[in-house]
KELUMLUM-449382 format. One record per residue (C-alpha): x, y, z; residue in one letter. Coordinates in steps of 0.1 Angstrom, whole numbers, padded with zeros to 4 digits, always signed. Example, Ala and Ser with C-alpha at 12.3 -4.5 7.8 and 13.67 -1.06 7.14 Angstrom:
! residues 2
+0123-0045+0078A +0137-0011+0071S 
END
This chain:
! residues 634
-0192-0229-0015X -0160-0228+0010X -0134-0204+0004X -0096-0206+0021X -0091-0187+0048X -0059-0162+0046X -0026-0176+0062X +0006-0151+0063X +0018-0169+0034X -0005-0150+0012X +0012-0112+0025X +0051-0131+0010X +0032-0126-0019X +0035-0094-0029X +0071-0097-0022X +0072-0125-0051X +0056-0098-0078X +0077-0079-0100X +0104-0100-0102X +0124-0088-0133X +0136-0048-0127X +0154-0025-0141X +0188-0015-0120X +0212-0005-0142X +0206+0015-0172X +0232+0027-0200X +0223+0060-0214X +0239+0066-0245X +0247+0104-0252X +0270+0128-0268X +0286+0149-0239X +0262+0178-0247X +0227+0161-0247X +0244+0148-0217X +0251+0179-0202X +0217+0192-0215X +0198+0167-0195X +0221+0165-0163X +0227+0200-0157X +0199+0219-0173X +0173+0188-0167X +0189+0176-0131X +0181+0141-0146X +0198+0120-0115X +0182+0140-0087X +0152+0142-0109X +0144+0105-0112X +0150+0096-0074X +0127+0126-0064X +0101+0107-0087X +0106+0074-0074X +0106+0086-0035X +0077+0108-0049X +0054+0078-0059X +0068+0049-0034X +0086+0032-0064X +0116+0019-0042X +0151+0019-0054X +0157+0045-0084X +0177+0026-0110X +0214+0041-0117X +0224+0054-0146X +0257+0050-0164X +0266+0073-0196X +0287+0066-0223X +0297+0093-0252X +0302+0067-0283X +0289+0040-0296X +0325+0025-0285X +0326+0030-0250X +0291+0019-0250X +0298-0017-0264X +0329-0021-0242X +0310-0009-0210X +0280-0039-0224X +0309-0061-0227X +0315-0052-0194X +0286-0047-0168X +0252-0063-0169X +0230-0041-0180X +0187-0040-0176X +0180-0010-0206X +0198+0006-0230X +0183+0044-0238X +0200+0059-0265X +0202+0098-0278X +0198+0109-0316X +0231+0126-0316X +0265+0099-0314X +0292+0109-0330X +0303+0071-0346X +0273+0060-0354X +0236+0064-0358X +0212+0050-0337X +0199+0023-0350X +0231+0003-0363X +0240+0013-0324X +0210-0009-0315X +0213-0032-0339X +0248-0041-0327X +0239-0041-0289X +0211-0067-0298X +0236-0087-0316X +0252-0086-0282X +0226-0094-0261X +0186-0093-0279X +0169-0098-0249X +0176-0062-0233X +0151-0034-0245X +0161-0004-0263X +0148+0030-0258X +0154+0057-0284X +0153+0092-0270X +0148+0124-0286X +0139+0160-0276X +0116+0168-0304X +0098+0147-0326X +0113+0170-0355X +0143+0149-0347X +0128+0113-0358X +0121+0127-0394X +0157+0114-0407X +0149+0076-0397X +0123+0054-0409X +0088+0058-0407X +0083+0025-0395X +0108+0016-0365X +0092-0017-0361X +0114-0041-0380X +0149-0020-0366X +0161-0028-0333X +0149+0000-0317X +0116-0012-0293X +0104+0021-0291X +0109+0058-0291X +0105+0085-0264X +0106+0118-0263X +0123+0137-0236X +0110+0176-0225X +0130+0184-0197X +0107+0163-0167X +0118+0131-0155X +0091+0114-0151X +0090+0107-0183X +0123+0081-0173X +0101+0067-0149X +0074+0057-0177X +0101+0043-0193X +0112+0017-0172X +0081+0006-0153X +0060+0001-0186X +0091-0018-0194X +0091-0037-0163X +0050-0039-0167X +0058-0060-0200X +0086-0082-0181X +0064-0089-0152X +0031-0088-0163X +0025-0125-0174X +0037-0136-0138X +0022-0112-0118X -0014-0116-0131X -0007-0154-0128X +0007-0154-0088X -0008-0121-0074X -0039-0116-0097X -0027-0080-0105X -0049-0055-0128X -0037-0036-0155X -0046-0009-0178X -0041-0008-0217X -0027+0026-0232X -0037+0024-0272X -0009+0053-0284X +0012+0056-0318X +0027+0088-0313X +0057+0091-0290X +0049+0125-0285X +0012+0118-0267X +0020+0082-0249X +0055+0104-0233X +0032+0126-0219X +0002+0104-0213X +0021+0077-0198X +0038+0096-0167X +0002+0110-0161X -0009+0079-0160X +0017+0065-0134X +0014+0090-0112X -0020+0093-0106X -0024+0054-0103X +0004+0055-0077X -0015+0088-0059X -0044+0066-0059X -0033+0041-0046X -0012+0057-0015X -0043+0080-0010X -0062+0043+0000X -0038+0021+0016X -0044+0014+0050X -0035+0032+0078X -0024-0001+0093X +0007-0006+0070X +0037+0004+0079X +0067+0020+0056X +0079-0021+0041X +0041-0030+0038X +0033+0000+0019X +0063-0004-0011X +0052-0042-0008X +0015-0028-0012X +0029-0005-0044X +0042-0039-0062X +0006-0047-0066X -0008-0016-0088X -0022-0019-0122X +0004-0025-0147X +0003-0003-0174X +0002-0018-0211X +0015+0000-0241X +0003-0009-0274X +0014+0010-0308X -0014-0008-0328X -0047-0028-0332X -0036-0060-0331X -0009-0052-0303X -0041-0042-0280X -0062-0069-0293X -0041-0095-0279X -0031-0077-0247X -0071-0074-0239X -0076-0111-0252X -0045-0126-0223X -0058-0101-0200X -0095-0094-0200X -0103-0106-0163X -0075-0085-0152X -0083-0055-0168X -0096-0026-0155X -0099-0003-0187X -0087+0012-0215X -0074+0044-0228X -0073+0042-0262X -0067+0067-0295X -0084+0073-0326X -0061+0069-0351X -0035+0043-0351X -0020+0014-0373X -0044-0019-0378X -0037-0041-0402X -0003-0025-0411X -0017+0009-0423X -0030+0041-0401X -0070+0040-0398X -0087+0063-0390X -0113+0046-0377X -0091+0018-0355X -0102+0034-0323X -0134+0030-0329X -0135-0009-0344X -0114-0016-0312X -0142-0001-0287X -0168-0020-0307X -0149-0053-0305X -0137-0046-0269X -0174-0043-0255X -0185-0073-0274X -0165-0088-0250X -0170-0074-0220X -0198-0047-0222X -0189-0029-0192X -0150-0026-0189X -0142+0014-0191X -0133+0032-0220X -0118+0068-0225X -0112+0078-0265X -0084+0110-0269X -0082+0129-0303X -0072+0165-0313X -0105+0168-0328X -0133+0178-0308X -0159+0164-0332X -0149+0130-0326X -0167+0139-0287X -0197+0130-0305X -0181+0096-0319X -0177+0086-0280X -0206+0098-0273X -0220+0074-0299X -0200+0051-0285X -0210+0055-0251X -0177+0058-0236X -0153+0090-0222X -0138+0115-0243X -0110+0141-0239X -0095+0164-0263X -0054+0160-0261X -0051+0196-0265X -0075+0203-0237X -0055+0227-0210X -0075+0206-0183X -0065+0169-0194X -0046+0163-0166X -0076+0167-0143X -0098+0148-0167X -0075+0123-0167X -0076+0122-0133X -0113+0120-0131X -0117+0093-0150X -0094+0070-0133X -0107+0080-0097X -0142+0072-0110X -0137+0040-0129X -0104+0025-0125X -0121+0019-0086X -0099+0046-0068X -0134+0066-0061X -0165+0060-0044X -0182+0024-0055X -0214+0037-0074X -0234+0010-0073X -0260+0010-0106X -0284-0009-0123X -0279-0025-0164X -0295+0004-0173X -0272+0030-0153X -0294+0034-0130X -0275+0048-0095X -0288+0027-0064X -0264+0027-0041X -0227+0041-0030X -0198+0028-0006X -0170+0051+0006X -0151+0024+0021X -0151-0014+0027X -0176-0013+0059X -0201+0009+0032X -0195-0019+0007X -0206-0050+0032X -0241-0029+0042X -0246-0018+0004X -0248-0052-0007X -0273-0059+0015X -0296-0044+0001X -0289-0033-0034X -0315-0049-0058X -0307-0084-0069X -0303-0073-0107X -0272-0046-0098X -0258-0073-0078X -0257-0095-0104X -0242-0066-0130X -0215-0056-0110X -0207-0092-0099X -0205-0108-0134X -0183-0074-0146X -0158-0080-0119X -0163-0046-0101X -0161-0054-0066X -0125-0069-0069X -0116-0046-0089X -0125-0022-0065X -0113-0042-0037X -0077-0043-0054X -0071-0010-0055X -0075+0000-0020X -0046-0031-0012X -0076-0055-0007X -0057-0084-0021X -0061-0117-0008X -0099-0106-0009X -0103-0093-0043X -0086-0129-0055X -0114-0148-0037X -0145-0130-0049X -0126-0130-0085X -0135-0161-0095X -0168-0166-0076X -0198-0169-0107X -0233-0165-0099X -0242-0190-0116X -0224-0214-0090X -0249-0204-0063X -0287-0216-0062X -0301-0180-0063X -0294-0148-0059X -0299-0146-0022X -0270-0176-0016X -0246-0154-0038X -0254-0121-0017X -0251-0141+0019X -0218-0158+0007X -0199-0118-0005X -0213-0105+0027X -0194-0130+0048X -0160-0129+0029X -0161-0092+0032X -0174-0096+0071X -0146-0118+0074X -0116-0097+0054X -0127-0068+0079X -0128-0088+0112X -0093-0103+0105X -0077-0067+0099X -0093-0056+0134X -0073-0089+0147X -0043-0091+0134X -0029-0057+0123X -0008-0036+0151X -0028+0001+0132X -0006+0031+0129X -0031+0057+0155X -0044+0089+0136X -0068+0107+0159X -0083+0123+0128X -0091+0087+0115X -0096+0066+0145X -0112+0037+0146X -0125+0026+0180X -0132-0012+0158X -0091-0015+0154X -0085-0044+0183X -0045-0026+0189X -0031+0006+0178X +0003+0019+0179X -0001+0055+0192X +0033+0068+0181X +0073+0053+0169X +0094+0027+0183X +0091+0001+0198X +0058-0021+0216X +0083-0031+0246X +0078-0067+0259X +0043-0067+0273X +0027-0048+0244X +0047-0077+0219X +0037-0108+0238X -0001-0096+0233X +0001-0087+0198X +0017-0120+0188X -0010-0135+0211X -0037-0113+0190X -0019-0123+0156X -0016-0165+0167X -0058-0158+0176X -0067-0148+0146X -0044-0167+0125X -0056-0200+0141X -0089-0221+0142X -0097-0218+0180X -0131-0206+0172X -0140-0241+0154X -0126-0258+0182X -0149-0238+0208X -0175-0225+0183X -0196-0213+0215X -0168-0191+0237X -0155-0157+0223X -0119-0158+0226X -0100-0123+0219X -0074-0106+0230X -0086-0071+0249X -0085-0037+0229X -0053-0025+0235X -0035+0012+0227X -0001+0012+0227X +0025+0044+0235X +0056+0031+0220X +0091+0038+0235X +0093+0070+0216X +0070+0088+0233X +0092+0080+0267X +0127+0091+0250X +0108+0127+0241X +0091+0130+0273X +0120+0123+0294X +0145+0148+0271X +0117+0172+0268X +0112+0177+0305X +0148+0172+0317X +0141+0145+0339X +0172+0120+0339X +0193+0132+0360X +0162+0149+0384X +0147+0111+0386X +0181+0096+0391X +0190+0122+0424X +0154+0120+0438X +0154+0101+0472X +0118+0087+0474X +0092+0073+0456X +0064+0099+0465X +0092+0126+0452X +0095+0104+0420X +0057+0105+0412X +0054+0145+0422X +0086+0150+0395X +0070+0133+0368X +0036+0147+0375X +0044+0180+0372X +0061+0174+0339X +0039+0175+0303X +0037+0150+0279X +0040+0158+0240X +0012+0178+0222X +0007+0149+0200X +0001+0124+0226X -0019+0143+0244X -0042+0147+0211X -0042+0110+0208X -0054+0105+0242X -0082+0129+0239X -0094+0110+0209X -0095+0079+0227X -0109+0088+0258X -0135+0109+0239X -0150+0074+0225X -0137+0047+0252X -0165+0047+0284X -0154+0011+0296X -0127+0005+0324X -0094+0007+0316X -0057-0005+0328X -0026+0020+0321X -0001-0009+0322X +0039-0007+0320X +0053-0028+0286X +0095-0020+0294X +0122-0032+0270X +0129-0053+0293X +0101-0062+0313X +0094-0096+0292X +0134-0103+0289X +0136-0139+0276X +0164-0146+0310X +0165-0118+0334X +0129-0104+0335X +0118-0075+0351X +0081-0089+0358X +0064-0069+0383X +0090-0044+0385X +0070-0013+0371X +0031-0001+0383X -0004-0002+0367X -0029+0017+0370X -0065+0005+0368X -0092+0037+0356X -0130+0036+0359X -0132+0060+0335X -0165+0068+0344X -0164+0104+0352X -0192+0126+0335X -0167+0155+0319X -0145+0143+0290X -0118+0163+0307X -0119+0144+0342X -0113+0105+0327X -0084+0126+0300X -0067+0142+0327X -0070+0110+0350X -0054+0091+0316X -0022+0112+0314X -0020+0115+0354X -0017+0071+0353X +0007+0077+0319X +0031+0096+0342X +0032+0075+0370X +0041+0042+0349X +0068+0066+0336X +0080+0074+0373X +0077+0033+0384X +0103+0033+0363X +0124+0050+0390X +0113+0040+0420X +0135+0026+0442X +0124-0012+0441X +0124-0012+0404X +0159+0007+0402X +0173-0018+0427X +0160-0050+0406X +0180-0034+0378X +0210-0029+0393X +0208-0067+0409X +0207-0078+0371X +0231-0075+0340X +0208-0047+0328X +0213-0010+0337X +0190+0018+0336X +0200+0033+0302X +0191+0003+0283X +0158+0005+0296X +0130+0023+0281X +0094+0024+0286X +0058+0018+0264X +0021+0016+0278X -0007-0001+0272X -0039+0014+0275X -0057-0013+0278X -0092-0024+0278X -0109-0041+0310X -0132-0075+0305X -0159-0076+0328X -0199-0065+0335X -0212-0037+0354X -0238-0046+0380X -0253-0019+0407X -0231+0011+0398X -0198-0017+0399X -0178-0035+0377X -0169-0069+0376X -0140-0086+0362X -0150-0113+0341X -0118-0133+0349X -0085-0127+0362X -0054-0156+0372X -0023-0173+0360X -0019-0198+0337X +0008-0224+0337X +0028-0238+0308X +0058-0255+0297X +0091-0237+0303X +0106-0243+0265X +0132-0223+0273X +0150-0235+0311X +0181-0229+0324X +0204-0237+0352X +0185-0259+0378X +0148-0253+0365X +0127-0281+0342X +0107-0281+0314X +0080-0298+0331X +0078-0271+0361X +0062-0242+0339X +0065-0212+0335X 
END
């Protein structure tokens, strides 16, 4: 069975997923609920301290209006996403409010927001047939706004999502506004600590709200049949269920709806995770029966229960890998634990936790996306035996790890290095010219089929860490070197400056880490602004530094490292360099430097070390001017 490979046009994906949001919202209050809620609640700086909080992206604005009045001329007037509308309006109540914005527009929801559930009593039992889509209640936290509009825009987007990005979701089975307002924010933030908690290190700022596009959508349902048909659309997607006791089937509330719904939910898929809340304790023995999770809702721990279930089987824990019978074989921290695991696991776990859609599950939550879709629909039934299926998920998840080693430039953390990661940013700014052109190189490598062509040759780009420009700005500032460099006469002068002058405590911990692991040769190379400048470069115009790294002592080859970091930072001055400079439209303060620490190909043979191949390469110029020619290279 062959599989795609990933292209880049599987990462625009994530930028395609939820594609109807909520913007603009219309809260609809008298001026003292208003007040109540801005003032004593802080509601605006509230809900943008949430969304930065959980890496929800752009908080929605909120407009207010006092009346009914002012609400339908500001409707008439601006395009709105939600409505959420207050108990208390002075010209009208709140559902003929609702029913008249629906008969303005029917496709925009309507929220109905109280502080107490004493407050629903003078409306209708049954909201259902008003145009009210359902009620929240409001204690004074803002979150509870945020469960508002993303299990809003979980509904909108759901359908889509699962459809173009294969997103998960999680069904919530709640009646009472009073529980699901509480639940619900729980809910969302946990899922969204989760998830930041297991993102890679790799991704930067734009990747990781990309990244946050993808979690679980949350699904709401009021009653039986609601959750039926979410599970029935969405089984394959879903992850598992939180459900209540008591809620409406059929019309009517039963008492024993919770339970019918876990029986008919594991018909169907005997292994998707299940937590039943009540009030009672007693009904802990009905789960038990049941053979699912319990928690009481007036526990004073249910947050952390809540918690723990998710972490442990919504796949944001450790994968626990077990037998039909529950039997624990096995466990995987990370995806590297999950490739050796299934090599040996026994055949009949394999086949338990492929068939229940656990390892893409799993895969999904820590952002493995493009490889949770492929070993989605893989059945072991399409493979000859058991040993096939095992070989096959061993190689897509080889594969998914060697292409992030490739193709990601990794955010450096000494306390989570990776000496696997092919190229590492050590700190901000920018790669400079050198340190780009070999990135790109790494990314076209891995994103092209050169290994077909040449099945026998290893072709990779060396392991390189980079020191972006930011590191030079600090140093230089830090040390008060500028105008020092710019008055010093000579080049030896230059290099005793800079030497004498320390680099930041966070560098130097960085640079530790790496040497500590590193034994191979290394090259401390110059990557400049400007040194790869498509029409004036600067090529040869700063130093390198080429490092044994063979000393005995840890603290020898580190303090040789920083020496060769300073004195690419002083090439920068010399004399040569400054006079190429000034011979070009460039001047020094434009400049500004980043180093590659860079790995040296070779073998080692009697106590030396051999280069395995150094030269030029020519090419087409594709970009000549003045007298040159395409044809003469580059």
């Amino acid at each position: 069975m062959k599989v795609r490979k990933a292209t880049p046009a599987d990462k625009h994906t994530l930028q395609d997923l939820i594609l109807h949001r909520v913007h603009e919202i219309l809260l609809i209050a008298s001026s003292y609920d208003a007040f109540v809620m801005e003032e004593d609640g802080g509601l605006t700086e509230q809900v943008l301290h949430e969304y930065i909080g959980m890496s929800f992206g752009n908080a929605p604005r909120i407009w207010r209006a006092e009346t009914a009045a002012d609400a339908m001329k500001m409707l008439q007037e601006t395009q709105f996403d939600l409505v959420l509308v207050m108990m208390r309006i002075s010209d009208m109540d709140p559902i003929s409010i609702a029913t008249q914005i629906k008969k303005l527009n029917s496709s925009i929801p309507i929220i109905l927001l109280a502080f107490d559930e004493s407050e629903l009593k003078q409306l209708p039992d049954d909201l259902q047939g008003t145009a009210i889509d359902q009620v929240f209640i409001w204690s004074g936290n803002a979150n509870v706004f945020l469960a508002i509009v993303k299990q809003i825009e979980d509904k909108l987007n759901i359908e889509r999502d699962v459809n173009l990005g294969d997103v998960r979701c999680i069904i919530l089975i709640e009646d009472r506004p009073r529980y699901y307002s509480t639940i619900l924010p729980l809910i969302y933030k946990e899922i969204s600590r989760n998830i930041k908690r297991l993102m890679d290190k790799s991704l930067n700022d734009t990747e990781r709200l990309l990244h946050m596009r993808a979690r679980p959508k949350i699904l709401l349902a009021t009653t039986y049949e609601e959750a039926q048909d979410f599970f029935k659309k969405y089984q394959q997607n879903t992850i598992g269920i939180i459900s209540d006791i008591r809620f409406p089937k059929n019309g009517i509330q039963d008492p024993e709806a919770g339970q019918s719904f876990v029986r008919w939910a594991r018909s169907v898929d005997p292994s998707i995770p299940i937590l039943l809340q009540s009030r009672y304790e007693i009904n802990a023995q009905l789960a038990k029966e049941l053979h699912v999770n319990f928690v009481n809702k007036k526990s004073k721990s249910i947050l952390q229960e809540l918690r723990d279930f998710i972490t442990i089987n919504f796949g944001f824990g450790d994968f626990i890998f077990k037998t039909p019978n529950g039997e624990v074989v096995d466990h995987a921290t990370d995806i590297e634990g999950l490739k050796n695991a299934i090599q040996t696991i026994p055949e009949e776990s394999l086949e338990f936790h492929a068939s229940s859609n656990h390892f893409s599950n799993w895969l999904a939550a820590r952002g493995e996306f493009i490889l949770a879709s492929k070993i989605r629909p893989l059945n072991y039934r399409d493979f000859k035996d058991s040993n096939e299926h095992r070989k096959f998920l061993i190689q897509l998840v080889a594969e998914a790890i060697d292409l992030k080693k490739e193709t990601h430039v990794v955010e450096f953390e000494p306390e989570n290095f990776d000496p696997r990661k092919n190229f590492m940013r050590i700190c901000p700014g920018s790669l400079g010219g050198k340190a780009r052109g070999i990135a790109f190189s790494n990314s076209l490598l891995s994103e092209g089929e050169l290994e077909n062509e040449f099945p026998n040759v290893t072709i990779r780009v060396p392991q390189a860490y980079v020191i972006a420009t930011a590191e030079y700005d600090k140093f230089m500032s830090d040390n008060n070197l500028w105008e020092k460099a710019i008055k010093t006469k000579t080049n030896k002068q230059i290099d005793a400056l800079f030497q004498t002058a320390k680099l930041s405590e966070s560098i130097e911990i960085s640079l530790r880490a790496i040497i500590e692991v590193i034994k191979h040769p290394i090259a401390v190379r110059s990557s400049s602004l400007l040194e790869d400048s498509q029409y004036q470069p600067l090529s040869g115009a700063y130093a390198t530094y080429m490092l044994p790294n063979n000393a005995s002592k840890v603290n020898v080859r580190f303090h040789q490292l920083c020496s060769a970091v300073k004195r690419v930072y002083a090439s920068m001055f010399h004399k040569e360099a400054i006079g190429l400079i000034e011979s070009s439209v460039h001047s020094i303060e434009q400049e500004k430097m980043a180093i590659i620490i860079m790995e040296l190909i070779g073998q080692s043979f009697d106590n030396r070390f051999y280069p395995t191949f150094s030269g030029t390469t020519q090419s087409f110029n594709y970009y000549p001017v003045s007298y040159m020619k395409r044809n003469e290279g580059v």
